[in-house]
Structure formats: structure tokens, C-alpha cells
C-alpha positions in Angstrom: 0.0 0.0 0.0 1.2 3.6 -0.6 -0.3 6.9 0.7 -1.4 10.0 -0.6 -1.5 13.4 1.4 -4.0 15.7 0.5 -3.9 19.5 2.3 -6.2 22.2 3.6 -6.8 24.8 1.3 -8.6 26.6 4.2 -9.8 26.4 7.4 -11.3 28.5 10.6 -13.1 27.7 13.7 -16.3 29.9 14.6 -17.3 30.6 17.7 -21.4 30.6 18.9 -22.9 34.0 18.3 -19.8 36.4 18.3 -18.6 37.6 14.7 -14.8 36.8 15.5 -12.7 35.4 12.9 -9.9 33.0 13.6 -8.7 31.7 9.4 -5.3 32.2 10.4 -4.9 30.9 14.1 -2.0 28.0 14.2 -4.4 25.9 16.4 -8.0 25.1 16.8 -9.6 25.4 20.1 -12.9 23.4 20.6 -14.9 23.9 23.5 -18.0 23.9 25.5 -19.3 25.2 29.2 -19.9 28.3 30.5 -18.8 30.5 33.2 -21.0 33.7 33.3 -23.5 33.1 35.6 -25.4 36.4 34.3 -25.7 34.7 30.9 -26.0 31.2 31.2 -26.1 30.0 27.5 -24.1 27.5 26.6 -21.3 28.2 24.0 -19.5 26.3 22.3 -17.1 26.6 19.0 -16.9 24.3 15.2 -14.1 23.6 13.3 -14.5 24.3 9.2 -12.2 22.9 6.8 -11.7 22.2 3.1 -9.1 20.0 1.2 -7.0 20.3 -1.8 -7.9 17.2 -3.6 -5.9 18.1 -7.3 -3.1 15.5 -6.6 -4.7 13.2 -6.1 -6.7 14.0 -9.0 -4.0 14.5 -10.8 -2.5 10.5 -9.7 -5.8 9.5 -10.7 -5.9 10.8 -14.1 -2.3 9.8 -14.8 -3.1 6.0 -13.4 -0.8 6.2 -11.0 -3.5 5.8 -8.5 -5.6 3.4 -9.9 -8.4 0.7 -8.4 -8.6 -1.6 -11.3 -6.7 -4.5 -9.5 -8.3 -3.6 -6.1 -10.9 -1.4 -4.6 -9.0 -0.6 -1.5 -8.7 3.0 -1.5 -9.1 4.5 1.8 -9.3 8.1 3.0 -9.0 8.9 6.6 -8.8 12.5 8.0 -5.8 13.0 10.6 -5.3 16.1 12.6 -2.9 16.1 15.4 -3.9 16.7 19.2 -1.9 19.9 20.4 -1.3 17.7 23.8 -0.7 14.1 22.1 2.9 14.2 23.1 2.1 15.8 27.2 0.7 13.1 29.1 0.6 16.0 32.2 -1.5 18.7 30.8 -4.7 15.8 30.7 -7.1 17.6 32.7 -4.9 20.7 32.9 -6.3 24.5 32.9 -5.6 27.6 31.3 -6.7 30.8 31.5 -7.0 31.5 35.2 -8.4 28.1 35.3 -11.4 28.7 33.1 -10.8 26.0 30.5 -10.0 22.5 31.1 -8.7 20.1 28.8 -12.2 18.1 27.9 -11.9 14.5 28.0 -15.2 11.3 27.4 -16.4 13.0 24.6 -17.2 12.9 20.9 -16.8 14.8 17.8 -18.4 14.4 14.5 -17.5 15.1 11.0 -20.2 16.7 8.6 -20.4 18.3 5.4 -21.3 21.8 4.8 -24.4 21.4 3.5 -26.1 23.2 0.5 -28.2 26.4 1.4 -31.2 23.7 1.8 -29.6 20.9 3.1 -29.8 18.4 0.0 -30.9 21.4 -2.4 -30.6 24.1 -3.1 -26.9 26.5 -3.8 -23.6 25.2 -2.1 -22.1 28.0 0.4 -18.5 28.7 -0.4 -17.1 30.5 2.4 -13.3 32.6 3.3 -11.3 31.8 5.7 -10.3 35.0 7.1 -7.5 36.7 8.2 -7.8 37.0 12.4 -5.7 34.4 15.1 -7.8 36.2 18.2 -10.2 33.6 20.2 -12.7 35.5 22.2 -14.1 31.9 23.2 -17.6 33.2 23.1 -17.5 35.0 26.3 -19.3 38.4 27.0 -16.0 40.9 27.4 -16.4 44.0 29.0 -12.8 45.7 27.8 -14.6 45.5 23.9 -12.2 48.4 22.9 -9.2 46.7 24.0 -10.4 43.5 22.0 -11.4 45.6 19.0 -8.3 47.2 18.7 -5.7 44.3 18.4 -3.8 43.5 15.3 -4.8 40.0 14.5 -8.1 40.6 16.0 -11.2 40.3 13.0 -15.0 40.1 12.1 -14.2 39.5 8.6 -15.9 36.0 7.5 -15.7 33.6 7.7 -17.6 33.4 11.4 -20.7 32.1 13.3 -23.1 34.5 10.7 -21.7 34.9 7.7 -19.4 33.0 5.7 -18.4 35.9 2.8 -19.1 39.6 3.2 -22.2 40.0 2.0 -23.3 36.4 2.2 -24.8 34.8 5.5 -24.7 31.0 6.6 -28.3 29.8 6.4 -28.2 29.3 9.6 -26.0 31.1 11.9 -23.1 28.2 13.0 -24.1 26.4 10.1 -27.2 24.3 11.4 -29.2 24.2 14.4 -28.4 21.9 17.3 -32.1 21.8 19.0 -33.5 20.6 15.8 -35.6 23.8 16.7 -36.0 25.3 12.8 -39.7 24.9 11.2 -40.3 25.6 7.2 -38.2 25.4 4.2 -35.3 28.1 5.8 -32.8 27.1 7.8 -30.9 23.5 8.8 -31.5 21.6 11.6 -28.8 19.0 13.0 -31.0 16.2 12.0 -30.5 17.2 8.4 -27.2 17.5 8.1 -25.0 14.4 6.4 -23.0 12.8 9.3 -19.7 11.5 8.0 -18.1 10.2 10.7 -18.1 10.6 14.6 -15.0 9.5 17.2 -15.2 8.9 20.6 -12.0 10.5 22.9 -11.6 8.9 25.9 -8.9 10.7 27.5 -9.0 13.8 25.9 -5.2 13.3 24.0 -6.3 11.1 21.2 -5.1 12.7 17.2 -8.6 13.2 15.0 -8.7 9.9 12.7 -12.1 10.1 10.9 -13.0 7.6 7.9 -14.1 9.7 4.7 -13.5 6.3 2.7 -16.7 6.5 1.0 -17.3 10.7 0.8 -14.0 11.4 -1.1 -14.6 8.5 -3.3 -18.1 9.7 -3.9 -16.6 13.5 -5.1 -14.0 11.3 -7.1 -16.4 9.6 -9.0 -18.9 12.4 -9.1 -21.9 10.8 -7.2 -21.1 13.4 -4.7 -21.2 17.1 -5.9 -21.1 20.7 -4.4 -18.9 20.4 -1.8 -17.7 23.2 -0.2 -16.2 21.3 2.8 -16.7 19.8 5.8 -17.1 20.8 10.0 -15.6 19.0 13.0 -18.0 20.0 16.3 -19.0 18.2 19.8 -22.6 16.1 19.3 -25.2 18.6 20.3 -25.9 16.7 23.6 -22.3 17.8 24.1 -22.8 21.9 23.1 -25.9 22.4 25.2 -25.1 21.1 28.3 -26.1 23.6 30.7 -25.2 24.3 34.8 -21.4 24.3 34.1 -19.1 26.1 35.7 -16.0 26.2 33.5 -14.9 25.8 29.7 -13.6 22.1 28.1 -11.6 22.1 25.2 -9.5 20.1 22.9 -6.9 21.7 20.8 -5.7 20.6 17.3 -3.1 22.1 14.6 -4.3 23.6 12.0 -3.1 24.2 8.7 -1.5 27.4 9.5 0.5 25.6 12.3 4.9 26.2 12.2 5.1 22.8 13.3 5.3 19.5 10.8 1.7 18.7 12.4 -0.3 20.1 9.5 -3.5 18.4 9.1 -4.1 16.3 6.1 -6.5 13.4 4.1 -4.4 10.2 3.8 -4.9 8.0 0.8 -3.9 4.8 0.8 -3.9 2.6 -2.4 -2.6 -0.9 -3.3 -0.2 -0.5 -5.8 2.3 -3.2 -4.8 4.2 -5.3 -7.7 5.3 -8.8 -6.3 6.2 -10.2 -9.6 6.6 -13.9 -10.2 8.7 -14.3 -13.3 11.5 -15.4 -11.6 9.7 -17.5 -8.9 6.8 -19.3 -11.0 5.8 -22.5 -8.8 3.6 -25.0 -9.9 0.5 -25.5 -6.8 0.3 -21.6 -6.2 -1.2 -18.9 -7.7 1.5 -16.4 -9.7 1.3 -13.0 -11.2 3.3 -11.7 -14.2 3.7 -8.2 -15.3 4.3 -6.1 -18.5 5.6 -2.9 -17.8 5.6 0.1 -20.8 7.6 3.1 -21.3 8.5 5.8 -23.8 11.8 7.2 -23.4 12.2 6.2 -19.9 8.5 7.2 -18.5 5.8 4.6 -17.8 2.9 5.1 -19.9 -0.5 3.8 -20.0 -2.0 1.6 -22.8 -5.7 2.4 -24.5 -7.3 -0.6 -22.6 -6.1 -3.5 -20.7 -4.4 -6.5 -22.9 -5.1 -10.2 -22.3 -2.8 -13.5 -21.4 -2.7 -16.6 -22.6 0.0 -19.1 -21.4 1.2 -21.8 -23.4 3.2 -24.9 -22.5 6.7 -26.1 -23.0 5.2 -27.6 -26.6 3.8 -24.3 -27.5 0.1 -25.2 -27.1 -2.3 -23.2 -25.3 -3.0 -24.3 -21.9 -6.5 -25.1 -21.3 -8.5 -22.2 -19.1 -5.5 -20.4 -19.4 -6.0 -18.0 -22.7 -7.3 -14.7 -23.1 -7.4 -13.9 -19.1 -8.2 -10.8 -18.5 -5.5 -8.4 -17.1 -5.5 -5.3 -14.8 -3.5 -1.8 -14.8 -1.7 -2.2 -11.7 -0.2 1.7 -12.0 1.2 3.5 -13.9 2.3 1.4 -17.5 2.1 -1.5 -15.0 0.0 -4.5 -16.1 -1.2 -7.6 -14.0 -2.2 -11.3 -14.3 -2.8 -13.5 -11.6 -2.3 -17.5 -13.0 -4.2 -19.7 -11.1 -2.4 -22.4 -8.9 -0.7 -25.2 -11.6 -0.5 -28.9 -11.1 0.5 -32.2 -13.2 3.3 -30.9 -15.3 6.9 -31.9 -15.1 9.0 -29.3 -13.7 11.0 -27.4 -14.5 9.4 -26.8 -17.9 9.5 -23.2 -19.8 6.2 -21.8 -20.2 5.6 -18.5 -22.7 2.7 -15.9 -21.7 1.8 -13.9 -24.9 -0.1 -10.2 -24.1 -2.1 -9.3 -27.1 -4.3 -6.5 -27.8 -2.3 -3.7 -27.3 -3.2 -0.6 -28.3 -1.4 3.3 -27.4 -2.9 6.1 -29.3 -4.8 4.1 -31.2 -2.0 2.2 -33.1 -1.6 -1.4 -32.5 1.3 -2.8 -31.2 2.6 -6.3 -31.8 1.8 -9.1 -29.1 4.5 -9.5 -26.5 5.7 -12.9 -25.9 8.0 -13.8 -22.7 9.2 -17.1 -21.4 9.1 -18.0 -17.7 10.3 -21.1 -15.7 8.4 -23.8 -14.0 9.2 -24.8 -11.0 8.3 -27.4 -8.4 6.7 -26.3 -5.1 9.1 -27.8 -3.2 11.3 -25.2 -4.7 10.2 -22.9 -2.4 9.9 -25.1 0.9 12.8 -26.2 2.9 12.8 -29.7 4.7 15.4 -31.2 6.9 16.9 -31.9 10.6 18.2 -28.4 11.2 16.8 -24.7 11.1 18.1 -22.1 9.5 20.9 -20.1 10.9 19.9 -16.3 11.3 21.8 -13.6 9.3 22.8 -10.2 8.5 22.5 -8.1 5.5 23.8 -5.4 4.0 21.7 -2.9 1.5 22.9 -0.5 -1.5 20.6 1.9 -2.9 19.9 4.2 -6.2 17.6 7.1 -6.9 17.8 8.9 -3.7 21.3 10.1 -2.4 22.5 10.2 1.3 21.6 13.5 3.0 20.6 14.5 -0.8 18.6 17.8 -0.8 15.1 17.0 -2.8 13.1 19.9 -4.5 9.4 19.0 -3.3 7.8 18.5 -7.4 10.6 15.5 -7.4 9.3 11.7 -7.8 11.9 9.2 -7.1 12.3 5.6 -8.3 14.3 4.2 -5.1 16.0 1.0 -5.5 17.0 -1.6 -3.2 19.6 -3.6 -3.3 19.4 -6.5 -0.6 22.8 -8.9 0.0 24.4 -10.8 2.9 26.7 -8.4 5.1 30.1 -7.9 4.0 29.5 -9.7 0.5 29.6 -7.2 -2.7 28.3 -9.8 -5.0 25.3 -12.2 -3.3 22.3 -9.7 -4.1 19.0 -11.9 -2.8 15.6 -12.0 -4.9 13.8 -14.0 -2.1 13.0 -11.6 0.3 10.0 -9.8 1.3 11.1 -6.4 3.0 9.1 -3.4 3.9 9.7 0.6 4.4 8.5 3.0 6.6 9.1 7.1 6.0 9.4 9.1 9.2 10.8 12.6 10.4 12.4 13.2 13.9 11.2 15.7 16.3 13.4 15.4 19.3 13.6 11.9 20.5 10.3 11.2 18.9 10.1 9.0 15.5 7.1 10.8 13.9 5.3 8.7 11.5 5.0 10.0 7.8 4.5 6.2 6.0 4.0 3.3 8.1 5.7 -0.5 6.9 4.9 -0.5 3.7 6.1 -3.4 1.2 8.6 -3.2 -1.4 7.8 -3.8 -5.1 9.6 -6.8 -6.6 10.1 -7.4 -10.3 12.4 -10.2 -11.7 15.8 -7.5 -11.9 15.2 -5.3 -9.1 13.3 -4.5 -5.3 12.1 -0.4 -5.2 9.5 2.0 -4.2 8.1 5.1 -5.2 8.6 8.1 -3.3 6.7 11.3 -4.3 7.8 14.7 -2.9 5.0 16.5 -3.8 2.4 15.7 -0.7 5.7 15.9 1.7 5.9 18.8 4.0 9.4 20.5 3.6 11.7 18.5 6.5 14.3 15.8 7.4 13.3 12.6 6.5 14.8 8.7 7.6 14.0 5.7 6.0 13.8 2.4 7.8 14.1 -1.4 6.3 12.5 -4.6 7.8 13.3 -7.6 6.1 11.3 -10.7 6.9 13.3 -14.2 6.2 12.8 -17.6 7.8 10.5 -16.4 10.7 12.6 -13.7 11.5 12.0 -10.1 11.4 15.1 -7.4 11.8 14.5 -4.2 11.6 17.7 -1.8 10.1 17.5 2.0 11.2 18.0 4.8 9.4 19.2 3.1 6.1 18.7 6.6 4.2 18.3 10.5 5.2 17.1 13.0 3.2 16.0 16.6 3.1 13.1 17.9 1.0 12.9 21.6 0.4 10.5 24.1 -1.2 10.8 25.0 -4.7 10.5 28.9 -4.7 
């Protein structure tokens, strides 16, 4: 599986029935309570946010996404708690003590519905220019507020969402469901993506948007303008407290590497069995295409038929349908073998080949039978564990990478302090991560390598990478045994100005 990161383009959180603007703060602050005993309405804030999906349009449209071998494409929303790393400020105040870290709640994720709900005109919105929280709470010293530099009623904010446009409803819907007629949105009408459940108050955001971002990326979802984080409305209008809760996360204006983002992850993985073909198991070939050195992307999927060591087609084994694994990347899976003499040499011919609209001649390939015992070991004593040693192309040491850069990194995999015992049996992952003190922070979690018949590699692609240090781990997996080897490769990526 690899990932995707898709960005905010904007974001702000608006606070119940003030006009401040906070587009620009590095953090959002949600919260609940009360502590004016004068006024004892609750109040209570929502996060808005929208997200830059053109990449991974872009990987779509370019098949380097692409579902046609599998449908598991996942989105999930991740936005990092402002405490996840400060176990001591659970349950902590600020503020003179009138806000407390919140904790045995839940949030939800909805979408910023159309100016009717399901109909009617979708409501873009700005996201303002102000960082000042007021937190909803009636202050006296108004001039003093009024007259800071990043203070701002600008929209977006709990009324309007563009200067001379207002929110249908003020905060976006209406939490006692308390709207009658055609205007207005109650909470019962909005579109519920996802909800989560924080026990101790710490916990990152991780909401599953699986199905909505598939839905806009196949266009049975349309008019999105984004979506809203907020407590459940038995959370907002709880009444008789004494004191603010809150949970803090970074937004996309945050100086740290904890911008919030939409992780896709999509199966592109290439374990080619040219090399390995074994009779009583299923095997997958591959065709792989290029002009002048880039992959490209045929006019339709080709077909396979394999054909024995006499050259006669084998029976239930011509014209099988193929998928595009990625980019100029072609699959087959053969099913499981049995009853031939092995080794024998086998030929798969790919016809139907079309690019542009020209025809291209079939492609024939030869492959090796062998016996399934080839790949089993039997006998009186186990395996001795080893060491291994690892060479690698496409991405230097400490190389500086412009972030519009996508790199072919290649593996090479060999027993320690041998220069000439490269091994093609192995199964070995990766995992991408950036430092931040003692802390490993996870950017792409153990991820397998690709294997074709001349080479192990991955992918990396710099564009959805924020601008930092990264480290590259190995794990190699090899007669029950799993060693992990640290910090094979380090890397920078830096902005393109």
C-alpha cells in the first residue's frame, strides 16, 4: 500500500454567536461550558475545513493511482492533538483556570451542506484573516479587544461566511433541531460523515471519509464546499457548568510538521513472479511500458494466454483478462498449476495492445516452472539467522530534494560484507518518518517493497511531503525472523520557490 497526502486549502473555527474570525490561528480550540453566571447559554465553537484534492486527482488521471486490481482506496482525516505528546497537561487549565482540557467525549465530522440541506446553492465560504479567540464570552474591555492587530469580524464566522453572504443558519445548522419551514438546517439534516469517541482527551482526529472522497472522485457526490468538526449537540448544550472544556488541534497554518491532512492509501504493490513461477500456487506476471524512460499507459487492458513447454495453449488459461496495476504497470494472476513436469518453460503472450490508437505487436516472454518444493525447505536443522547489508539508487545520502521531485528508489538487498550475493527471495518493507526530538514521527507506516524479476524499489513522491528531514527504515522478513535496520537513508526535501 502507498499513501497520498492531500492539504487544507482553508480552514477556521467559529465561535457561537460572536462575529470573530480565527482563518489564520495556528491551532484550533474546541470547546464547551460556560462560566458567566449572568448569561447562562451555553457556547460552544466548530471547526470548518476544506481540502486540496488536485493531486490526487491529478495520480488518478495519470493511473498512478488506480483501483482496477483492487478497490482498496481508503481516505481517513488525521489532525494532530496539540497535547498528544504531554501526558501532564490531561485535565490541565488555562486561563485562570477557566478552560479545562475536555476529556469522554465525541466529535463528528459533517459536510457543509447546500443552502437547503440536500438542495438548493452550495455556500463557499473565506477563511479570514484574524488568530484572536474571544471563546464566546461576553468581554467587557470590547475596545481593548477591538483594537488588536490580528483581532477580526471578517468572514468567515458564526453568521456569515463571505461579506455579503450569510450561513443559512448562523453556525451552520441548528443543534435543538428547533427550525420549522423550508429556511434554515436543523442538526437532524445534516450528512453525518463520521463521529469518534475520545476517551482521554489526547487522542489525534482519525475520521474515515472512505466513502465521501470516493463519492466527489467519482462524481456521485457534488457541491462540496467542505466539511465541520464539532461536539454532538448533547455535548454543546449542556447547561449548569461552571467552567470551559476544550480540545486543541493544529491547524493548517500551524509552524510545526503537524499540518493536518486526508491520507490516501492505495494498493499499488508489484510482487512479480517471473523469476519464482511454482507450480500448486497462484503467480502474477507483469508487462511494464515506457516511452523514453516514462511509464505510460495503454488504450485498454491486454489479455494473457500461457502456453506450455510444446507451444500449445493451456486449457483455461487463454485470453485472461489483465488489470492496470499503476502506472504502464499490467497484472495477471495465473491460477495455482498442477500435473506438469517441472521445471518446464512456459511462454505468456499479451495481445491486444493498443497506445494512441495504433496497434502494437503481441508480447511474448518465457518464464520457468518450478516445483513447489522449490520454495519449501525440509530437513533436521533450522536455518541459521543472518545479516544483511543494502545499496541503494535514486535517492542520495543527505541528498537535498526539491518537493515537485518523484523518485524511483531502488534496493539492493545482500548478505553483510558480500559485494556480490544480491538476494531475490526476500520480502522487506519501508516506513518514512521525520524526527522531532527523541520522537520518530510517523510519515508512512511499513509498507512493502515492489519486486520485479531484476530489481526490489519504491516510489517516493515529494510533492504531498511537507518540507523537512526525512529517515527511512528497512525490515526484512526471512525464515520467521523479522530485523528491523535503522535509518538506512536520510534525506531533506525543500521548497521549490
Amino acid at each position: 500500500m502507498s499513501i497520498n497526502n492531500s492539504y487544507f486549502s482553508r480552514n477556521n473555527t467559529i465561535l457561537s454567536n460572536v462575529y470573530t474570525n480565527t482563518g489564520k490561528a495556528p491551532v484550533t480550540q474546541l470547546y464547551f461550558g460556560n462560566i458567566n453566571p449572568e448569561n447562562p447559554t451555553p457556547v460552544y465553537s466548530r471547526f470548518i475545513f476544506d481540502i486540496d484534492l488536485s493531486l490526487l486527482q491529478q495520480k488518478i488521471s495519470d493511473g498512478i493511482i488506480q483501483t482496477g486490481c483492487t478497490s482498496s482506496m481508503t481516505h481517513t482525516l488525521i489532525m494532530t492533538n496539540t497535547v498528544f505528546s504531554s501526558p501532564d497537561l490531561l485535565k490541565s487549565t488555562r486561563f485562570g483556570g477557566d478552560i479545562t482540557r475536555g476529556s469522554g467525549f465525541d466529535l463528528i465530522l459533517f459536510r457543509i451542506p447546500l443552502t437547503l440541506g440536500d438542495t438548493g446553492t452550495v455556500q463557499t465560504w473565506d477563511e479570514g484573516l484574524a488568530t484572536v479567540y474571544d471563546l464566546g464570552i461576553q468581554i467587557n474591555d470590547t475596545e481593548s479587544l477591538f483594537s488588536r492587530e490580528n483581532y477580526s469580524t471578517e468572514p468567515s464566522n458564526w453568521f456569515k461566511r463571505m461579506i455579503t453572504e450569510d450561513w443559512t443558519t448562523p453556525g451552520i445548522y441548528n443543534n435543538e433541531n428547533s427550525l420549522t419551514g423550508i429556511t434554515g438546517l436543523n442538526y437532524s439534516a445534516l450528512t453525518i460523515i463520521a463521529e469518534q469517541h475520545f476517551e482521554f482527551g489526547n487522542e489525534n482526529i482519525s475520521f474515515d471519509m472512505t466513502n465521501e472522497i470516493n463519492g466527489i472522485l467519482n462524481g456521485t457526490i457534488t457541491g462540496v464546499t467542505g466539511w465541520g468538526i464539532a461536539f454532538k449537540p448533547s455535548i454543546e448544550l449542556l447547561t449548569g457548568l461552571t467552567s470551559y472544556y476544550s480540545v486543541g488541534f493544529f491547524t493548517r497554518h500551524t509552524q510545526t510538521f503537524y499540518e493536518p491532512y486526508l491520507q490516501t492509501s492505495y494498493d499499488d504493490l508489484i510482487q512479480d513472479d517471473r523469476d519464482l513461477f511454482s507450480l500448486g500456487r497462484a503467480n502474477k506476471l507483469y508487462l511494464y511500458l515506457y516511452e523514453d524512460g516514462s511509464p505510460i499507459n495503454l488504450d485498454s487492458n491486454p489479455t494473457v494466454s500461457i502456453y506450455d513447454s510444446t507451444g500449445e495453449p493451456i486449457e483455461g488459461l487463454t485470453a485472461l483478462t489483465t488489470c492496470r496495476k499503476t502506472q504502464g504497470v499490467y497484472e495477471v494472476t495465473i491460477p495455482a498449476l498442477l500435473g506438469y513436469k517441472t521445471p518446464c518453460t512456459f511462454t505468456d503472450v499479451w495481445s491486444g495492445l493498443t497506445l494512441n490508437g495504433v496497434e502494437l505487436p503481441n508480447v511474448e516472454n518465457e518464464l520457468i516452472v518450478r516445483p513447489y518444493s522449490s520454495s519449501i525447505s525440509v530437513g533436521t536443522s533450522s536455518n541459521e539467522p543472518s545479516i544483511y547489508g543494502f545499496d541503494y539508487y535514486g535517492i542520495r545520502q543527505d541528498e537535498k530534494i526539491l518537493n515537485t521531485d518523484i523518485r524511483k528508489v531502488g534496493v539492493i538487498i545482500k548478505k553483510e560484507y558480500t559485494s556480490n550475493q544480491p538476494l531475490n527471495k526476500i520480502k522487506a518493507h519501508y516506513r518514512v518518518y521525520v524526527k522531532e526530538g527523541q520522537t520518530e514521527v510517523q510519515v508512512q507506516d511499513w509498507t512493502q517493497v515492489n519486486k520485479t524479476p531484476n530489481e526490489y524499489y519504491f516510489i517516493f513522491d515529494t510533492r504531498d511531503k511537507i518540507p523537512n528531514e526525512y529517515f527511512v527504515d528497512l525490515k526484512l522478513n526471512i525464515n520467521s525472523e523479522v530485523t528491523t535496520y535503522k535509518r538506512q537513508i536520510k534525506f531533506q526535501i525543500v521548497n521549490k520557490k
